[in-house]
C-alpha distance (Angstrom), angle and dihedral (degrees) to the residues before:
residue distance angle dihedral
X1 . . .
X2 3.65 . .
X3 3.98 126.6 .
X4 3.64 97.0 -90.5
X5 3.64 87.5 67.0
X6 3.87 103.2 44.5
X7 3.40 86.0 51.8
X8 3.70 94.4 53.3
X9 3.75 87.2 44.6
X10 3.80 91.5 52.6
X11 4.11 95.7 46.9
X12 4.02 86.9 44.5
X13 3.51 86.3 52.1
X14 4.15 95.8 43.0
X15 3.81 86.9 54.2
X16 3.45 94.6 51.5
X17 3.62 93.0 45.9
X18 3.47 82.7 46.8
X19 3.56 102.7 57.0
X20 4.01 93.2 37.4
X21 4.06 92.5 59.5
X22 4.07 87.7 48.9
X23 3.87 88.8 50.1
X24 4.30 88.4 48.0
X25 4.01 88.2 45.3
X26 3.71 97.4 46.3
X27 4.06 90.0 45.6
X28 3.81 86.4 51.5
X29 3.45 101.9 47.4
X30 3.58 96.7 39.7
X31 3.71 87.4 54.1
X32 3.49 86.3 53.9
X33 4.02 97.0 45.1
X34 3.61 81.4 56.9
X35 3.83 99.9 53.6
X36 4.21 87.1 46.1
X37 3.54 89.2 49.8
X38 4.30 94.0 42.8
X39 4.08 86.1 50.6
X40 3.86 91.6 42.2
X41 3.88 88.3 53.6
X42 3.30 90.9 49.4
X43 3.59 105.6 52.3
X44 3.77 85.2 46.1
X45 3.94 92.0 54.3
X46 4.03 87.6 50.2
X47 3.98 91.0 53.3
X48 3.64 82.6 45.6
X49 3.54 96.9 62.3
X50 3.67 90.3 32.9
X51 3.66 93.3 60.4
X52 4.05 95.6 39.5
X53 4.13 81.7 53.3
X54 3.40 88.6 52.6
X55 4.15 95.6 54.8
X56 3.87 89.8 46.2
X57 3.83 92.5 59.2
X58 3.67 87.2 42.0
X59 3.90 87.2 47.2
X60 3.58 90.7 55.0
X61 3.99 104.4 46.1
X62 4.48 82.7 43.8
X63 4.04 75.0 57.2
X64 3.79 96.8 45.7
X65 3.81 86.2 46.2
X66 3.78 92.9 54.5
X67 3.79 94.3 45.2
X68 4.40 85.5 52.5
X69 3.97 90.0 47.1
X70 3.56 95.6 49.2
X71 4.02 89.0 48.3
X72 3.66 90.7 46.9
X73 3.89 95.1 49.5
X74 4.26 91.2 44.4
X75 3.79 87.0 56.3
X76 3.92 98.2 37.5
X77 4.14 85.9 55.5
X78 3.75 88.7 44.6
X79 3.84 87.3 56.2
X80 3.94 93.3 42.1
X81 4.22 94.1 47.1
X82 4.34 75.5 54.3
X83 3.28 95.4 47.1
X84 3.26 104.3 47.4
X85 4.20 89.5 41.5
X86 3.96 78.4 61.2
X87 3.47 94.0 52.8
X88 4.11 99.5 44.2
X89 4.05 77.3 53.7
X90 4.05 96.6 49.4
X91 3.46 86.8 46.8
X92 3.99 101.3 49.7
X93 3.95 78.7 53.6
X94 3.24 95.3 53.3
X95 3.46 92.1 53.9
X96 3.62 97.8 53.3
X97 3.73 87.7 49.5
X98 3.83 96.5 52.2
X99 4.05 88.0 39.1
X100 4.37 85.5 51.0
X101 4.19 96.9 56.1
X102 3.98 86.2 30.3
X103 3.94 78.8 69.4
């Protein structure tokens, strides 16, 4: 075996070696790619859910909101149908007093 092929053994060798420690280092990292990208998805899902919890509650107090408004308005046209009855009356009165020192 003479130098020439040593040296070929050692380069065939080197490029193995080569191309074995890129195969171990892309397995690891992509395992741990995948594990960064599992926890990133995962804290993205929980602020998900926190955020959709967040527009039910707000949901429900828009709802209780609505339900107070309409209340409110039913008993402010209650008290305007009243006042306006009042009025109609005050006026008729009026009338009858004007029509009285008219005479």
């Amino acid at each position: 075996m003479g130098i020439d092929t040593v040296l070929a053994f050692v380069s065939i060798m080197g490029g193995v070696g080569g191309i074995v420690f890129g195969l171990a280092s892309y397995s690891r990292n992509h395992k741990r790619d995948a594990h960064t990208e599992g926890a990133r998805l995962a804290a993205l899902s929980a602020d998900i859910g926190s955020v959709k919890s967040g527009v039910h509650d707000i949901k429900r107090q828009i709802e209780r909101l609505d339900e107070k408004q309409e209340k409110q308005y039913v008993e402010m046209m209650t008290r305007l149908v009243a006042v306006e009855a009042s009025a109609r009356q005050a006026h008729k009165r009026l009338d009858r007093m004007e029509e009285r020192t008219n005479e």
